[in-house]
C-alpha positions in Angstrom: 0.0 0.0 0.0 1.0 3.5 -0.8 1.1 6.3 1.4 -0.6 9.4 0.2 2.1 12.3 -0.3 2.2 15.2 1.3 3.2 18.6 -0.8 4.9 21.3 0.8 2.0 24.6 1.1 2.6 27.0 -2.0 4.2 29.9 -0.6 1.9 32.2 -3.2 -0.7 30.9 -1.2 -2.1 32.7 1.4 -2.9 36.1 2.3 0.3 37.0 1.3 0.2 35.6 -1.7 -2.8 37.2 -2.9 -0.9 40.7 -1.5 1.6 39.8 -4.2 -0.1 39.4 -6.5 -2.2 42.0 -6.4 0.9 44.4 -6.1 2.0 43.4 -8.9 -1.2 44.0 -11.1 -1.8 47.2 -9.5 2.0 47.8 -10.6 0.9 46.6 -14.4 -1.7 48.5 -14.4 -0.4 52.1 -13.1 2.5 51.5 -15.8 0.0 51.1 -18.5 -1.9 54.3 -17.0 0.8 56.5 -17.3 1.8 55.1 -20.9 -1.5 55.7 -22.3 -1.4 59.2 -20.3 2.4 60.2 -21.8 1.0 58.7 -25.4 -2.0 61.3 -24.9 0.4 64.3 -24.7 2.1 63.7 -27.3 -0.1 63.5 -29.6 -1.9 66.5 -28.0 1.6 68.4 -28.4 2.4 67.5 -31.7 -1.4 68.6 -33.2 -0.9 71.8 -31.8 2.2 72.1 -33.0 0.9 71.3 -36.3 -1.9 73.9 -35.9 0.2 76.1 -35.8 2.6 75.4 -38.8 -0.7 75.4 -40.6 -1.7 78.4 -39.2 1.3 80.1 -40.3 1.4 78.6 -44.1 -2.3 79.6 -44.9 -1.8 83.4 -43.9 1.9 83.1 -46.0 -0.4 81.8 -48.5 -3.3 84.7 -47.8 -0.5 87.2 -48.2 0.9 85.9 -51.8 -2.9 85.7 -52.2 -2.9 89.6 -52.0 0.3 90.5 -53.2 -0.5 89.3 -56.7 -4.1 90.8 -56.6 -2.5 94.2 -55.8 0.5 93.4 -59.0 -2.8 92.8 -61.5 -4.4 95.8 -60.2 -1.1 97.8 -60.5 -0.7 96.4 -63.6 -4.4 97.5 -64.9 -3.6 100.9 -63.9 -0.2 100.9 -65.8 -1.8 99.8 -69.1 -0.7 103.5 -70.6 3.0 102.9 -69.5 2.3 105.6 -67.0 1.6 104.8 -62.8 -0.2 108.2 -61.9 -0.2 109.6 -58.4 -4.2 108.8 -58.4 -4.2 105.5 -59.6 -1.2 104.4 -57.2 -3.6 105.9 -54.5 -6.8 104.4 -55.7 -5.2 100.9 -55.9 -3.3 100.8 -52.9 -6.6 101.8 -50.7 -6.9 101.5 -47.9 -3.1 101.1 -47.5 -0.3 103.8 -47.9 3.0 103.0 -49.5 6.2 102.9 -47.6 7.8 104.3 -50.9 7.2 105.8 -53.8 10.3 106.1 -56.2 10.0 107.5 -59.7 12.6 106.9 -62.3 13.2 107.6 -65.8 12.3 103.6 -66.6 9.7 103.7 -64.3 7.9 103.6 -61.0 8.7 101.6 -57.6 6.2 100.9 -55.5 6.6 99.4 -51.8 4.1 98.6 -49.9 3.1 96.3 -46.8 0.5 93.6 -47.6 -0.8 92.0 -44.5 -3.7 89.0 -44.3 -4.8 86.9 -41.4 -1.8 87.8 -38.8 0.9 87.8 -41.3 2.3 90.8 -43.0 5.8 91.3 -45.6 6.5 94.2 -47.6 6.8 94.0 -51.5 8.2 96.0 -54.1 6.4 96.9 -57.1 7.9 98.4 -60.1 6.3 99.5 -62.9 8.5 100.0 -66.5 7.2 102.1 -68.9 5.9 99.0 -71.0 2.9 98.4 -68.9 4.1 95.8 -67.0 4.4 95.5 -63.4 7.0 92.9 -61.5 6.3 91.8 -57.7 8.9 90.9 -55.5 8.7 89.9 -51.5 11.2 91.8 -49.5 13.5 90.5 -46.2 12.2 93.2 -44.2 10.0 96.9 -45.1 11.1 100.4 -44.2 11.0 101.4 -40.9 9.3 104.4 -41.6 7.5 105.9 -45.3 9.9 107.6 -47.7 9.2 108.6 -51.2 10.2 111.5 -54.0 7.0 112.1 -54.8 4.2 112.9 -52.4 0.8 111.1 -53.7 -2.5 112.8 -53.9 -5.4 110.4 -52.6 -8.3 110.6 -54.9 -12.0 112.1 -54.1 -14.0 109.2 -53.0 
């Protein structure tokens, strides 16, 4: 006849066991908290950085936008060959020119063109062909010159 065996008690067993355990899921599951929190601000940071790059490109964009709106209408008014003191005015409303500067070949033209919250000076210049050329500037005049002083139209 055979004896029954006897096992040695589990040492997971117990109260103290369950303690362990327990711990160690409560451990788990704080780690996997704070992962899914950390994962959360990233992506949070990274779509308002994004925002903002976007934010920034459309009102670049909004500004070209109006900087070649205001060349065609410069352009329309040059059609003689000639950039008037009127029609520079008329054109330009509501906005004033930094400069005005009249040459033998033609007319520059600087002004500021803003849109949204984004703003660049460009420089205009009209030959005596009719044709006027745009160009964005680094920086704008830090305060309104010209050789000529413009006349703003009735109206």
């Amino acid at each position: 006849m055979t004896s029954p065996t006897r096992h040695a008690p589990r040492r997971d067993s117990g109260p103290a066991g369950f303690l362990g355990r327990s711990a160690g899921c409560l451990g788990a599951a704080v780690l996997v908290g704070v992962l899914v929190a950390a994962g959360v601000l990233v992506w949070f940071f990274q779509a308002v950085q994004d925002s903002g790059r976007d934010r920034e490109r459309d009102a670049r964009a909004a500004v070209t936008a109006a900087a070649e709106r205001l060349r065609a209408r410069l352009q329309k008014a040059d059609a003689d060959g000639t950039l008037t003191d009127q029609e520079i005015a008329a054109v330009l409303r509501p906005r004033s020119p930094r400069s005005v500067v009249r040459t033998a070949t033609g007319t520059t033209v600087v002004v500021q063109v803003a849109a949204s919250d984004w703003a660049q000076c460009y420089t205009y210049t009209a030959g005596r062909t009719g044709t006027v050329t745009a160009r964005p500037l680094d920086g704008c005049p830090s305060a309104p010159t010209s050789n000529v002083a413009l006349k703003t139209p009735p109206g």
